[in-house]
Steps between C-alpha positions, in 0.01 A plus 500: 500500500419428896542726764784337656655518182471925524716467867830614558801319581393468860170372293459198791483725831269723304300245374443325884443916636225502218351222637514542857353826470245371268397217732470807830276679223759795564403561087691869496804441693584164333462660181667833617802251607494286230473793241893567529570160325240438281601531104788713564806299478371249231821387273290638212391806632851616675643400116243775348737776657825611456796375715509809663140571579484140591723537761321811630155294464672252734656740771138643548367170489710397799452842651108401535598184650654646789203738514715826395210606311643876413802293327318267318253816425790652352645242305172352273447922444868510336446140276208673391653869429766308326302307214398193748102589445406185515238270693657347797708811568187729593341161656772525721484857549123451589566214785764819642188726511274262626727357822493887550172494466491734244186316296441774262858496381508136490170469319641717248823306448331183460283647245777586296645139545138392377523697219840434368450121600119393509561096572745608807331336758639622842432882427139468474512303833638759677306774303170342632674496861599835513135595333368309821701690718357800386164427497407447101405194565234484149874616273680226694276211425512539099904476551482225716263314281771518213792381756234209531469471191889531430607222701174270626703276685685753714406547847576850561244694260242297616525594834533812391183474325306344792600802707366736275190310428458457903548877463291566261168324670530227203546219762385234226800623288714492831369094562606417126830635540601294872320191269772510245725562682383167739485322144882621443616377860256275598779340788547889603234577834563884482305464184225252671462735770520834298198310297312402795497943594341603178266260497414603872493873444310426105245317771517774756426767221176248368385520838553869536309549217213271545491727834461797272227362264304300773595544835253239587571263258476163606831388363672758762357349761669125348832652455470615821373143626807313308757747630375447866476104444843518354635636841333252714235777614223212449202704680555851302512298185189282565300889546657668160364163332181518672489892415606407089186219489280809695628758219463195231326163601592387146882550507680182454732388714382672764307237643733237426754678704306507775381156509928390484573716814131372683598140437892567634335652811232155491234701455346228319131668452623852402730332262204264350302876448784698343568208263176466419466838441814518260389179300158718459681748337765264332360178459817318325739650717742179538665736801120488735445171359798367687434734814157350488637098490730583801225662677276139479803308538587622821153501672498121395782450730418371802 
């Protein structure tokens, strides 16, 4: 069963609000939104109550639609008084709580929907959302993880999951959640670009703590060297190299680097010594071994 499958009637507008809001990363309030349609007017589930409850279910159903909250608060409590204790109707009751903002109660109701329905998908989305939202973030990955688990090809737990993981300092988990989710869509760019972020704060966090461990570590100083080269700021990034080959004169690459931004500038003899240097270190390196043919083939020219 898919998650578009668990949408209401009005299952397409939901569906595109669950994916706009996905796409602006606005996790909460698309699922907040989207948590008023999802599994609650199924045929099969509106056929597990009586005519009368069902028509009950429905009035609060369209009650939290308009966003009369108190209503629709009022009518799921009633199905459920009345012998209607059954999954979707406290998942329902939960998305009421948690547009209020109400997380506790919500948490609570989609607990319940858990319980009496464990394969139920879209309550242990919004469980892990309103966990988030509270601040649990180590009870809301384990729920998310199962949603994951649930429904692998859905988009929606996984960006669930990548928030809580970003949360949670596991950036690596966070990077192999935007890398399915690129694999599922890979014609989507709000996935490309989300992927490109975690692997620039995973990288930002490596450098932080190579900081920690070494703050003199020679591979800070070529970070540092390939982040200024990368913005065109060619003299700071020539003096980070040179400090990397002062902190380690046997890094490679460092050397190599130098020589490819000496021979752009045409500085033909401080290229020929950085190669040098580099194929000292790394004497089948294919990547100074070309450096080193351009370098003779343009002081051939006349």
């Amino acid at each position: 069963m898919t998650l578009c499958s668990l949408i209401s009637r009005s299952g397409p507008s939901a569906a595109e609000t669950f994916r706009s809001a996905g796409f602006r990363a606005h996790f909460v309030a698309g699922l907040v939104f989207l948590g008023c349609f999802l599994a609650t007017a199924s045929v099969r589930a509106q056929q597990d109550l009586p005519e009368a409850l069902r028509q009950v279910f429905e009035a609060g159903v369209a009650a939290e639609k308009r966003g009369h909250l108190d209503e629709a608060e009022k009518d799921f409590q009633m199905v459920l008084r009345q012998g209607g204790d059954l999954a979707f109707v406290h998942n329902n009751l939960g998305t009421v709580y948690q547009r209020r903002g109400e997380h506790a109660r919500a948490v609570a109701e989609f607990r319940e929907a858990i319980r009496l329905q464990p394969d139920y998908l879209a309550p242990r989305v919004l469980l892990g959302a309103s966990l988030l939202a509270m601040g649990k973030v180590a009870e809301a990955i384990p729920e998310l993880e199962r949603a994951v688990r649930l429904e692998p090809t859905q988009p929606l737990p996984r960006l669930e999951l990548a928030k809580a993981y970003e949360r949670g300092n596991n950036l690596a988990g966070m990077l192999d959640q935007y890398r399915a989710l690129r694999a599922l869509a890979p014609q989507d760019p709000e996935y490309i670009y989300q992927m490109g972020q975690a692997y620039l704060k995973l990288s930002q966090w490596c450098l932080a703590q190579m900081r920690r461990l070494d703050p003199q570590s020679a591979r800070i100083y070529e970070s540092l060297a390939e982040a200024y080269r990368a913005q065109g700021q060619t003299d700071q990034a020539i003096r980070a190299f040179q400090r990397a080959a002062e902190a380690d004169p046997k890094l490679p690459g460092v050397h190599l680097s130098l020589a490819q931004i000496y021979f752009e500038q045409r500085r033909t003899e401080d290229a020929r010594r950085e190669i040098e240097q580099e194929l000292a270190i790394v004497p089948e390196s294919v990547a100074a071994r070309s450096i080193q043919r351009k370098i003779a083939s343009s002081e051939s020219k006349p």
